[in-house]
C-alpha positions in Angstrom: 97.6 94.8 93.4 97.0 96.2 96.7 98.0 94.6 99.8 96.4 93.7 103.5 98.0 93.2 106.4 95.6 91.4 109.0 96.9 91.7 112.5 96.2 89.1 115.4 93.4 89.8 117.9 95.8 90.6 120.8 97.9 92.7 118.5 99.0 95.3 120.7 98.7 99.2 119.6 102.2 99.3 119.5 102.6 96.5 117.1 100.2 98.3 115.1 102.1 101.7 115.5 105.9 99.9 114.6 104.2 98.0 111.5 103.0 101.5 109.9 106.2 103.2 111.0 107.9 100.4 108.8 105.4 100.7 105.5 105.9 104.3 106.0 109.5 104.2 106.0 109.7 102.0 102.9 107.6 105.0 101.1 104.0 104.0 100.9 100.9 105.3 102.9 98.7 103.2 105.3 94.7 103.1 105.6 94.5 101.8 109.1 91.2 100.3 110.0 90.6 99.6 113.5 87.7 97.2 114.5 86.0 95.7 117.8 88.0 92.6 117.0 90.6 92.8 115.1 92.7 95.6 113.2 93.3 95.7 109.4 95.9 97.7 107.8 96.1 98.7 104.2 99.0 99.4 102.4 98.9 102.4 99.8 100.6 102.1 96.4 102.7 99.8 94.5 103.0 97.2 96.4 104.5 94.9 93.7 107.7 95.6 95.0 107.3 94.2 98.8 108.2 90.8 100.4 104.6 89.6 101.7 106.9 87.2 103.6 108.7 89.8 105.4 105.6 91.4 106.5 104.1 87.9 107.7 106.4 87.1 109.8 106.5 90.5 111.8 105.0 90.4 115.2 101.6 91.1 115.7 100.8 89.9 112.1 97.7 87.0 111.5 98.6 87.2 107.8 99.2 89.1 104.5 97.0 89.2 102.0 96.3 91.1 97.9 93.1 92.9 96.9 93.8 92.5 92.8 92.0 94.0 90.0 89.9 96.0 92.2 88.5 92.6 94.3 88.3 92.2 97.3 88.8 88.6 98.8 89.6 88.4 102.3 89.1 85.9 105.2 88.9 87.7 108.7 88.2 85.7 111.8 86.6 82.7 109.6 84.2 85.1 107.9 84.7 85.3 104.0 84.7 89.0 102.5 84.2 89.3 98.9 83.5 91.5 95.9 84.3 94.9 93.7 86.1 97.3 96.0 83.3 100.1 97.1 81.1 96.9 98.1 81.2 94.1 100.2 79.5 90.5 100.6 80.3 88.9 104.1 79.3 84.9 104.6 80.3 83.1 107.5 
């Protein structure tokens, strides 16, 4: 399992910046993803091991959320996101 980590809308840069410092610094990799609204980050490798909790309650985080078994499930600013990883179905 693969996990997400949807920041807030006003999520500042540097809330963005200190929560990849702290993935980083616990070993993995980050795919950042920076959109008009809102910013996405994705955390590289095992991510078994975390505390989703931990990273839900750090500032500037909307929520925390899996990709398993190579789906993709997400809700981002009410607008479902769904299917195999490589494609993408959006419905609002």
């Amino acid at each position: 399992e693969h996990m997400i980590l949807l920041l807030k809308r006003d999520a500042s840069p540097r809330q963005a910046e200190e929560l990849v410092r702290r993935i980083e610094k616990l070993g993995f990799g980050v795919s950042k993803c920076v959109g008009e609204m809102q910013t996405i980050l994705g955390v590289l490798g095992d991510t078994s091991t975390l505390d989703a909790e931990l990273f839900a309650s750090m500032e500037g985080v909307e929520s925390v959320q899996f990709l398993l078994d190579g789906e993709i499930q997400l809700s981002v600013g009410g607008v479902d996101i769904s299917g195999p990883l490589g494609t993408m179905d959006i419905s609002a």
